[in-house]
C-alpha positions in Angstrom: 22.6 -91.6 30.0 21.6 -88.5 27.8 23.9 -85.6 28.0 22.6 -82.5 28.7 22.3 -81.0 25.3 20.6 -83.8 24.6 18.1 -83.5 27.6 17.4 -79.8 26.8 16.7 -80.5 23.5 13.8 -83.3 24.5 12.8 -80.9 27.0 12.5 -78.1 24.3 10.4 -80.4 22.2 8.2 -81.7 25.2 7.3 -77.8 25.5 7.0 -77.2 21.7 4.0 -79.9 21.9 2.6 -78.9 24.7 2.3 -74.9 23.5 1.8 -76.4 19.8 -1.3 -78.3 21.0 -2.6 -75.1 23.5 -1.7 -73.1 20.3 -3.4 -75.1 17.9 -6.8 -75.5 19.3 -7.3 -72.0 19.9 -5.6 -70.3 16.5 -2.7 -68.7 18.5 0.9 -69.1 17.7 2.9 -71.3 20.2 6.1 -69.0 20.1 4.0 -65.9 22.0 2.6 -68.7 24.6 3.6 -68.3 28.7 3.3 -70.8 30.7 0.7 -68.2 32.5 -1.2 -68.4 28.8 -1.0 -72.3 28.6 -2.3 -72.8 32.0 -4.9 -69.9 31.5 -6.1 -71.7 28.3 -5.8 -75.5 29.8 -8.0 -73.8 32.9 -10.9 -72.3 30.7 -10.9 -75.8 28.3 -12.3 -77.4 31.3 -8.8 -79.2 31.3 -8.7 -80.9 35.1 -6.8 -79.3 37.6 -4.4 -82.1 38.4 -3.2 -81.9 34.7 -3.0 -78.1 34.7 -1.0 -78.5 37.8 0.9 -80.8 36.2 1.5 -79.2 33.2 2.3 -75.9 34.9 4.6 -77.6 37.2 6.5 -79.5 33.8 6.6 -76.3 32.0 8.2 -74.2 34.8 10.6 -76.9 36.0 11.6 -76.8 32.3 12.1 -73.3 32.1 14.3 -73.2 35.5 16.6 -76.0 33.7 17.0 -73.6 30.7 16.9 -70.1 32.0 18.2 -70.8 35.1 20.4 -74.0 35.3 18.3 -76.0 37.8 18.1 -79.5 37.4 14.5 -80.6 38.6 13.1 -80.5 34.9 15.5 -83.7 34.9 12.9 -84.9 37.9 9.8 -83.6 37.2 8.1 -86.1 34.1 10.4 -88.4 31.4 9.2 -87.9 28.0 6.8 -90.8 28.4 5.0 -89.2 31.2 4.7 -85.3 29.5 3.2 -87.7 26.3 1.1 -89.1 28.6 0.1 -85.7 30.0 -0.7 -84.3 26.5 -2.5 -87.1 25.7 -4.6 -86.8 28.5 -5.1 -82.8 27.6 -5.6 -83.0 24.2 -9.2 -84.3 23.9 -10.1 -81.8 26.3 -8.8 -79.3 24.1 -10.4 -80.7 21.2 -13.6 -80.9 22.4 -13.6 -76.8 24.0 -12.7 -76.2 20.9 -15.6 -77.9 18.4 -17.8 -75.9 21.1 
């Protein structure tokens, strides 16, 4: 069982690749990226709305568990399903952005 230092720092790095893939595609910087800008970005890639949803709902539930000492980031995707989710996203991305 991870302790949970050790589950906020996975969750950290989840939404380190998540904003450093959003960030990357479109010449941003990932440290300035809301959630709001993530899922604005995902949105207007053409990114479906299941994954935005589900990215939006992984990114917030992580945010709750480090700004505000909820648990459900615990609940809402392991590691293997967020890598999943990116790499559903990230040919999306990649191809909005050779456009």
């Amino acid at each position: 069982m991870q302790s949970t230092g050790q589950t906020r720092d996975a969750l950290k790095q989840i939404r380190a690749a998540i904003a450093g893939l959003v960030a990357d595609m479109n010449n941003l910087l990932a440290d300035g990226l809301t959630t709001a800008d993530i899922i604005r970005i995902l949105q207007e890639a053409g990114v479906p709305e299941a994954d935005s949803m589900a990215t939006q709902q992984l990114l917030t539930a992580m945010e709750d568990a480090e700004y505000g000492g909820g648990t459900a980031a615990g609940q809402a995707a392991t590691p293997d399903q967020a890598g999943a989710l990116i790499a559903r996203i990230s040919p999306i991305l990649e191809r909005s952005h050779s456009r």
